[in-house]
C-alpha positions as a Python dict, from the first residue, in 0.01 Angstrom:
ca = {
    (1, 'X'): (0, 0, 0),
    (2, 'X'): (-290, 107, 188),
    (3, 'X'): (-151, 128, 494),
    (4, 'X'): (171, 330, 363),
    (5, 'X'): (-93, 581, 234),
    (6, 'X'): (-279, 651, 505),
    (7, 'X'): (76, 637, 756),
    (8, 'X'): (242, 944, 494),
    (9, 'X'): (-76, 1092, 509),
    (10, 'X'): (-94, 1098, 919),
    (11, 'X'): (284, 1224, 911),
    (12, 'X'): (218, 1532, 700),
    (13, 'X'): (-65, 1619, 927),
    (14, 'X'): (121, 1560, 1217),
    (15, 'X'): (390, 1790, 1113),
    (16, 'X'): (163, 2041, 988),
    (17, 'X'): (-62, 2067, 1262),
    (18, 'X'): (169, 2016, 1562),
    (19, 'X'): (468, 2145, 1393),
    (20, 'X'): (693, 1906, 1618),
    (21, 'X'): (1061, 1926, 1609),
    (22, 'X'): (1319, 1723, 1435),
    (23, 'X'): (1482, 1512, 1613),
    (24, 'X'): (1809, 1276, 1598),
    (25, 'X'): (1837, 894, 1780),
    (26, 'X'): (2209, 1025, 1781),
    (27, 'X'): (2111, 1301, 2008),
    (28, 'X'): (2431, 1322, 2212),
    (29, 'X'): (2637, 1385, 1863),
    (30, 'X'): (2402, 1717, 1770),
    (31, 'X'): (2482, 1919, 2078),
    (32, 'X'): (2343, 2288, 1974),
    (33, 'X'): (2003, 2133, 1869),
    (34, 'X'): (2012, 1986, 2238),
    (35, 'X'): (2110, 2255, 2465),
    (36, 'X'): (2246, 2592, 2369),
    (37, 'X'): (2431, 2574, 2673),
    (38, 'X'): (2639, 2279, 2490),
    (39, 'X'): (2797, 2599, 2307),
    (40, 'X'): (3205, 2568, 2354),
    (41, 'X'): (3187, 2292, 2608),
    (42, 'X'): (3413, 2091, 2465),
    (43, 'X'): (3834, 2012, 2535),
    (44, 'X'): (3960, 2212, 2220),
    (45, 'X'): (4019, 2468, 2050),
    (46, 'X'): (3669, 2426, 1766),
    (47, 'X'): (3397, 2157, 1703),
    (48, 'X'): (3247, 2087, 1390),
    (49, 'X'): (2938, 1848, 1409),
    (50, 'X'): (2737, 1702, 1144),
    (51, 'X'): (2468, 1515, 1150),
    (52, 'X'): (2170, 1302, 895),
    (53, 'X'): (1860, 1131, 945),
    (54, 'X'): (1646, 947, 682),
    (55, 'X'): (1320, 832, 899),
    (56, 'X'): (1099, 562, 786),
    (57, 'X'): (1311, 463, 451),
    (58, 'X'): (991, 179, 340),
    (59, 'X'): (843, 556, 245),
    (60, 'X'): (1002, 791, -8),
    (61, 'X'): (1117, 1042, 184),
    (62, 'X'): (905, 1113, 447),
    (63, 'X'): (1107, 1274, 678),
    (64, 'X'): (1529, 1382, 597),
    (65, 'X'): (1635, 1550, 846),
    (66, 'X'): (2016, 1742, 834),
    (67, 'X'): (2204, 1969, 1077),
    (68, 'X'): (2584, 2107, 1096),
    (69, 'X'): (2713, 2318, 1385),
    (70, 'X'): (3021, 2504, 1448),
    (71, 'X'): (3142, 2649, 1775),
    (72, 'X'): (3397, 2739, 1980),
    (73, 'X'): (3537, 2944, 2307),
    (74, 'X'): (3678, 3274, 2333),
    (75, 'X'): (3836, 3534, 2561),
    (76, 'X'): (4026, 3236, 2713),
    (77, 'X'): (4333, 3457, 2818),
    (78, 'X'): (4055, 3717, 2987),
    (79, 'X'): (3851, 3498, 3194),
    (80, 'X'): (3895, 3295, 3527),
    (81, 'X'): (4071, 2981, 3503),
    (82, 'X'): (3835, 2700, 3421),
    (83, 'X'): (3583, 2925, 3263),
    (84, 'X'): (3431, 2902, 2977),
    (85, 'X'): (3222, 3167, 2683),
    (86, 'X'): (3122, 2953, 2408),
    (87, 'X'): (3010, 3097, 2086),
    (88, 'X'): (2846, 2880, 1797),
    (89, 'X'): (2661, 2902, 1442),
    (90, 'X'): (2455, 2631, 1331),
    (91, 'X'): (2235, 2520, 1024),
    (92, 'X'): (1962, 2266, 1023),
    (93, 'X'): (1737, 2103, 662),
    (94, 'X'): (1449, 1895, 728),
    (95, 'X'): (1230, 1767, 431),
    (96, 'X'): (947, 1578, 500),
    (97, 'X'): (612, 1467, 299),
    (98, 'X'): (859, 1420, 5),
    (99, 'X'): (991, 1705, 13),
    (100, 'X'): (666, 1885, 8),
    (101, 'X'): (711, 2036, 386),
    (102, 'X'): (1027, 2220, 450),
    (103, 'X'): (1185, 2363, 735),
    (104, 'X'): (1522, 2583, 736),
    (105, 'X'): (1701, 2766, 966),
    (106, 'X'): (2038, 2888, 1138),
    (107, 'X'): (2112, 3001, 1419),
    (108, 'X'): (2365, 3196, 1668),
    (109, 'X'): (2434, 3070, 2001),
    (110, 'X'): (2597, 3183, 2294),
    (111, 'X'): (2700, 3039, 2647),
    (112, 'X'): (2889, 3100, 2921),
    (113, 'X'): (3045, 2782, 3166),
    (114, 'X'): (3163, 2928, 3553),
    (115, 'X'): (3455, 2688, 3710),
    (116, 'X'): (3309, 2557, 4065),
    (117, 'X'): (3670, 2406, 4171),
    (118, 'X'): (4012, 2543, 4083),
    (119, 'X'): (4081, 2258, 3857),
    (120, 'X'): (3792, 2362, 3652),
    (121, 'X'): (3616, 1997, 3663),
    (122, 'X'): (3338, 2090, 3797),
    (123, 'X'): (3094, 2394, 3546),
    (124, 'X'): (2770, 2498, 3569),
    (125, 'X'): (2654, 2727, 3269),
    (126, 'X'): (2405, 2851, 3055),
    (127, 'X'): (2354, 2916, 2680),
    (128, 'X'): (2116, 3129, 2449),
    (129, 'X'): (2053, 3071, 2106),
    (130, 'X'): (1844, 3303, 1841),
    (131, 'X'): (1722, 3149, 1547),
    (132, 'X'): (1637, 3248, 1215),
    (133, 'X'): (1360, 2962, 1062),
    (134, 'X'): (1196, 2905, 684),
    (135, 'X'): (929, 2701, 666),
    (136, 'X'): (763, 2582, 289),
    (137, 'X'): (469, 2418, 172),
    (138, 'X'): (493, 2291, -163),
    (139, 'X'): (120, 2314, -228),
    (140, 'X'): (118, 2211, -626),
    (141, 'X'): (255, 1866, -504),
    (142, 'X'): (-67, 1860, -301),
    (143, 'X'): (-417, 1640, -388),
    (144, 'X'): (-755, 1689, -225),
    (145, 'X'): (-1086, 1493, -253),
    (146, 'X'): (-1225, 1752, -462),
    (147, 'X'): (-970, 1742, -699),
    (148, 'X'): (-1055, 1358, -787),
    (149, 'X'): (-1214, 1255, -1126),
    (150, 'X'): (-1293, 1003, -1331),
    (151, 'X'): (-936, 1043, -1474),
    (152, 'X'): (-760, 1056, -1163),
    (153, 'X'): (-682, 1363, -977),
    (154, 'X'): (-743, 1610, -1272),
    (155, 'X'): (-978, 1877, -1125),
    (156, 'X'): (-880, 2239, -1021),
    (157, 'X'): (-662, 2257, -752),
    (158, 'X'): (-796, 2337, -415),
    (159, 'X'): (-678, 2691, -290),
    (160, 'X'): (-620, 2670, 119),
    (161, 'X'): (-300, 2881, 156),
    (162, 'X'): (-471, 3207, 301),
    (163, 'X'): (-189, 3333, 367),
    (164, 'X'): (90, 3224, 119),
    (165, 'X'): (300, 2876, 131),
    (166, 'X'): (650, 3042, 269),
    (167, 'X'): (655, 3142, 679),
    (168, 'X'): (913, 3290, 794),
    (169, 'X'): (973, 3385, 1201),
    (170, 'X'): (1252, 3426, 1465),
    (171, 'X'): (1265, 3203, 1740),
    (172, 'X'): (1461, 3196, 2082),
    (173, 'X'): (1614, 2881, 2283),
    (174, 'X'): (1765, 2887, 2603),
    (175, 'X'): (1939, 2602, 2823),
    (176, 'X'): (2130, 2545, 3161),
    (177, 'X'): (2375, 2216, 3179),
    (178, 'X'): (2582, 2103, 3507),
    (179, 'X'): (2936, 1895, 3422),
    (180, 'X'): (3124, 1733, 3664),
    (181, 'X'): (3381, 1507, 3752),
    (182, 'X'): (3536, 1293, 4093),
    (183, 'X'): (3829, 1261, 3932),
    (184, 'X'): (3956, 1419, 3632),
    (185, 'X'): (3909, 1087, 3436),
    (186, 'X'): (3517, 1026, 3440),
    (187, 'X'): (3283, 1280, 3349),
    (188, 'X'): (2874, 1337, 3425),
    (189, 'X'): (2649, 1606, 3316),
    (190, 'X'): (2271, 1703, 3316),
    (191, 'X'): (2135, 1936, 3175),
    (192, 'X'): (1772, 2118, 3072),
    (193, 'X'): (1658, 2344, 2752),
    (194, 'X'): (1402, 2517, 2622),
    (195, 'X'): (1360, 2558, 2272),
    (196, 'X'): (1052, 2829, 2088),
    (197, 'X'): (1045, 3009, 2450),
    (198, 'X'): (893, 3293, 2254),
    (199, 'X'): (655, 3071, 2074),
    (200, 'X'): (636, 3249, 1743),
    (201, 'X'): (337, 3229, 1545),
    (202, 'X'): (346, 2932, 1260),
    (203, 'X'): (148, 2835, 974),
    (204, 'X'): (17, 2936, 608),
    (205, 'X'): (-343, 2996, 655),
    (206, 'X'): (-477, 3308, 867),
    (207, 'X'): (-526, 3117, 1211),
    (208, 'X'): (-170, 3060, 1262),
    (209, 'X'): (-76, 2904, 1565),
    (210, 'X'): (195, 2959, 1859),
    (211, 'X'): (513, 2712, 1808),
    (212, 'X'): (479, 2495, 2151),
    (213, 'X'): (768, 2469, 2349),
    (214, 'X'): (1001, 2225, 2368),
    (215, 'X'): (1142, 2127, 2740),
    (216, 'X'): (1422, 1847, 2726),
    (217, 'X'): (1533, 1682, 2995),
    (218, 'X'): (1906, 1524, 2910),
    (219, 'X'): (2214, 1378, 3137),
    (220, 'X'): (2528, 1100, 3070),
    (221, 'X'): (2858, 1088, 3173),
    (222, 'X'): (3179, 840, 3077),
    (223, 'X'): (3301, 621, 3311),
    (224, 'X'): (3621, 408, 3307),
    (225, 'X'): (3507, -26, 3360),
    (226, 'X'): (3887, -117, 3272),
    (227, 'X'): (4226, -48, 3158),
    (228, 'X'): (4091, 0, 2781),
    (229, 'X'): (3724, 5, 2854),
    (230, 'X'): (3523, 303, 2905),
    (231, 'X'): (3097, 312, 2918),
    (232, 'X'): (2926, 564, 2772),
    (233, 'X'): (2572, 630, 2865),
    (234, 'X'): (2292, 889, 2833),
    (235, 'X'): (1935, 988, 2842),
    (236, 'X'): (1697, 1209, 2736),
    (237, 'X'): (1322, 1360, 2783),
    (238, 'X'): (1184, 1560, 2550),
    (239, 'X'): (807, 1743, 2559),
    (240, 'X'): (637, 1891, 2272),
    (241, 'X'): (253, 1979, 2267),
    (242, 'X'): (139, 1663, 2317),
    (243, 'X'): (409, 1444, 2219),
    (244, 'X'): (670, 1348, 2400),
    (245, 'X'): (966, 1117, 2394),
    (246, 'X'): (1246, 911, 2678),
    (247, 'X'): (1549, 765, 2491),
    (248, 'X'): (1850, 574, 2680),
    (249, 'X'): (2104, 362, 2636),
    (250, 'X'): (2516, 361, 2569),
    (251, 'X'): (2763, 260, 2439),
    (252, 'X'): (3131, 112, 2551),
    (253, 'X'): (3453, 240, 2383),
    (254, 'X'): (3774, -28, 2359),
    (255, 'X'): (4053, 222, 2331),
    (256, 'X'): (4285, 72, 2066),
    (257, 'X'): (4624, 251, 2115),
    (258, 'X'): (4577, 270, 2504),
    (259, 'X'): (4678, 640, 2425),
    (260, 'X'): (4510, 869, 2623),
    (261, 'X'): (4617, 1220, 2427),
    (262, 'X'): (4546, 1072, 2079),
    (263, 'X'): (4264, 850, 2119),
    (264, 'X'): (4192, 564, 1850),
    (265, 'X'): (3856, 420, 2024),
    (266, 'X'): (3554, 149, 1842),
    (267, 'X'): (3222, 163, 1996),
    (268, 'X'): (2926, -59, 2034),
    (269, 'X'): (2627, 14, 2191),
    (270, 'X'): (2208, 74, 2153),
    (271, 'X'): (1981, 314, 2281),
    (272, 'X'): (1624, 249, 2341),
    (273, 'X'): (1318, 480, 2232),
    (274, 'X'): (1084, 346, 2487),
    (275, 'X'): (734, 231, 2303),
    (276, 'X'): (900, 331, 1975),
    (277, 'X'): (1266, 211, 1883),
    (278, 'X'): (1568, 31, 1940),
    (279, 'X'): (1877, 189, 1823),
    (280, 'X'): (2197, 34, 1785),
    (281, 'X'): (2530, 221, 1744),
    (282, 'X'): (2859, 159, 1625),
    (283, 'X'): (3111, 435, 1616),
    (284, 'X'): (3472, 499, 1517),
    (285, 'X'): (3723, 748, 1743),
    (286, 'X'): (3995, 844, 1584),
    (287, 'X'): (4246, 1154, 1746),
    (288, 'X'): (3934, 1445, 1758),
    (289, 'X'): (3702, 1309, 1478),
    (290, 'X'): (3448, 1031, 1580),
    (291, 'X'): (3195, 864, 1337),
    (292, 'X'): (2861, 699, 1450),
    (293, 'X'): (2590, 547, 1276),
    (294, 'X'): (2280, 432, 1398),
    (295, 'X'): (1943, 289, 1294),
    (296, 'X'): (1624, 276, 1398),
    (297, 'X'): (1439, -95, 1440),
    (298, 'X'): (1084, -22, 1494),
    (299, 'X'): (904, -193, 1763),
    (300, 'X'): (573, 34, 1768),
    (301, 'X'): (264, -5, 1671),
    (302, 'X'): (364, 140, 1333),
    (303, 'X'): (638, -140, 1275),
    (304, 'X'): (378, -328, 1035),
    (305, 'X'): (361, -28, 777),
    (306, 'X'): (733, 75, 860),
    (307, 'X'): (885, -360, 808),
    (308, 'X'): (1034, -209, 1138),
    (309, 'X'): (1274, -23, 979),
    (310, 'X'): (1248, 332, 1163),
    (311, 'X'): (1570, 507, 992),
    (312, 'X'): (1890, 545, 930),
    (313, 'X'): (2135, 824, 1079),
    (314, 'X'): (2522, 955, 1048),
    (315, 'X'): (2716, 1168, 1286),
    (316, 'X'): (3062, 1321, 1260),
    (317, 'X'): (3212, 1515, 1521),
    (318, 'X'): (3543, 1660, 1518),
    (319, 'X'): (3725, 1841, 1796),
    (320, 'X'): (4064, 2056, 1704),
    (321, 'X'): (4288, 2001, 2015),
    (322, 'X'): (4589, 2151, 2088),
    (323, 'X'): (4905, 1969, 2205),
    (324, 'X'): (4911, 2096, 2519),
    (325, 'X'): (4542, 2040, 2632),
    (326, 'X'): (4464, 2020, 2976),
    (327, 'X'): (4235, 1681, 2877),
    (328, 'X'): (3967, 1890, 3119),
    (329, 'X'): (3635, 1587, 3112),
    (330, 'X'): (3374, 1722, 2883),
    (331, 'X'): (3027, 1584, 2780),
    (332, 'X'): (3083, 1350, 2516),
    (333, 'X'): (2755, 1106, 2489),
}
């Protein structure tokens, strides 16, 4: 019990004093709190993405994280052929400390993809986003030392807040990704973002500090391995202050109906936090909506206070195609 206390206590200093970013194991399914420049690079006509994290379930809600995007292209009849301008709204909750730290925000993105062969395989674009961000301390669900008692935690509560428990700021991402393919089947992609490039002031007491940037580092591609069989596999680096994080791994998709313009797909696969987490994944494709789930297995030094169990986590992503699609390869893990 011990132990617990002292690990929710180091997580809601962490997050106060750092202020690092949330962040989902399922990383490929939450595309516009990846890259901006994920904005409308999809085959369709919209994509609506959801995604939920509950992180270390042994403690009451210490961190639950959730996010929703929606985006899509426009112009299409006005632009080059194989070009893309992506527009996209998102939304993303995260709770943590039992709910006594919260974080809100939306956001507007915008990108624009330029065709490098006449087929339009081949993109290279880039994607802003501008974000509008809440962030709450509950302090009356807070106890200090000099607060304790004989009775328990019954004296006067300690007044730190200088400078009131609701901060609100505006914050701006950016992000470049490269997507390619040899042969209209397979598809790779890499990609780079930058999210708090303005690093907007933070905090409730009088010394706020500067938001640190986060730099992420992300690729993957799909690749065909037989007549139903198809790997999936991606990476990602990401930076903050002095945290940082490498996650890989992937997953292969049995295509059920051996139908390529109404896919009904399973997949199985795990990802691996280095010095942190292994992930396994299982995942459900049917036409344009795909479900995943996930969970985290700790294997840091934390696992003893955790029983290993790092956290749970739900995706949906659903694509509305047309008929007619060209089937043009997009990022997809």
């Amino acid at each position: 019990m011990r132990k617990i206390s002292l690990l929710i206590f180091a997580a809601f200093i962490a997050g106060c004093s750092f202020a690092q970013d949330p962040h989902f194991s399922q990383f490929f399914a939450s595309p516009l709190t990846l890259n901006p420049a994920f904005t409308g690079k999809f085959d369709g006509q919209w994509r609506l993405a959801v995604n939920h994290r509950d992180q270390w379930p042994s403690i009451p809600k210490a961190y639950v994280t959730t996010s929703g995007s929606f985006d899509f292209s426009i112009m299409k009849d006005k632009l080059p052929a194989g070009d893309v301008f992506g527009i996209g709204v998102s939304g993303l909750s995260d709770a943590s400390a039992n709910d006594q730290l919260k974080l809100n925000y939306g956001s507007l993105s915008l990108s624009y993809h330029k065709a490098l062969d006449e087929d339009g395989y081949n993109t290279i674009g880039a994607g802003f986003q501008g974000t509008y961000s809440s962030l709450t301390l509950d302090e009356g669900k807070l106890t200090f030392e000099d607060m304790l008692r004989q009775n328990g935690f019954t004296g006067a509560r300690t007044d730190f807040l200088t400078n009131g428990n609701n901060h609100n700021y505006f914050d701006v991402n950016a992000g470049i990704l490269f997507s390619g393919s040899s042969n209209g089947i397979n598809n790779y992609y890499a990609g780079v973002s930058v999210y708090h490039v303005n690093r907007p002031k933070v905090g409730f007491k009088e010394e706020n500090y500067l938001l640190s940037n986060r730099i992420t580092l992300h690729g993957g591609g799909s690749f065909p391995v037989a007549d139903a069989l198809t790997l999936n596999a991606s990476f990602i680096y990401q930076s903050q202050s002095k945290a940082s994080e490498t996650t890989l791994g992937g997953a292969l998709a049995y295509n059920l109906n051996k139908d390529e313009s109404n896919l009904s797909s399973i997949f199985i696969g795990s990802w691996l936090r280095i010095n942190d987490a292994l992930i396994p994944y299982v995942g459900l494709e049917v036409g344009g909506l795909r479900i995943g789930a996930s969970y985290d297995v700790n294997i840091s030094s934390l696992k003893t206070a955790t029983a290993s169990r790092g956290g749970s986590e739900f995706s949906l992503i659903y694509i509305k195609r047309k008929s007619e699609s060209k089937g043009i390869p997009c990022p997809r893990f």
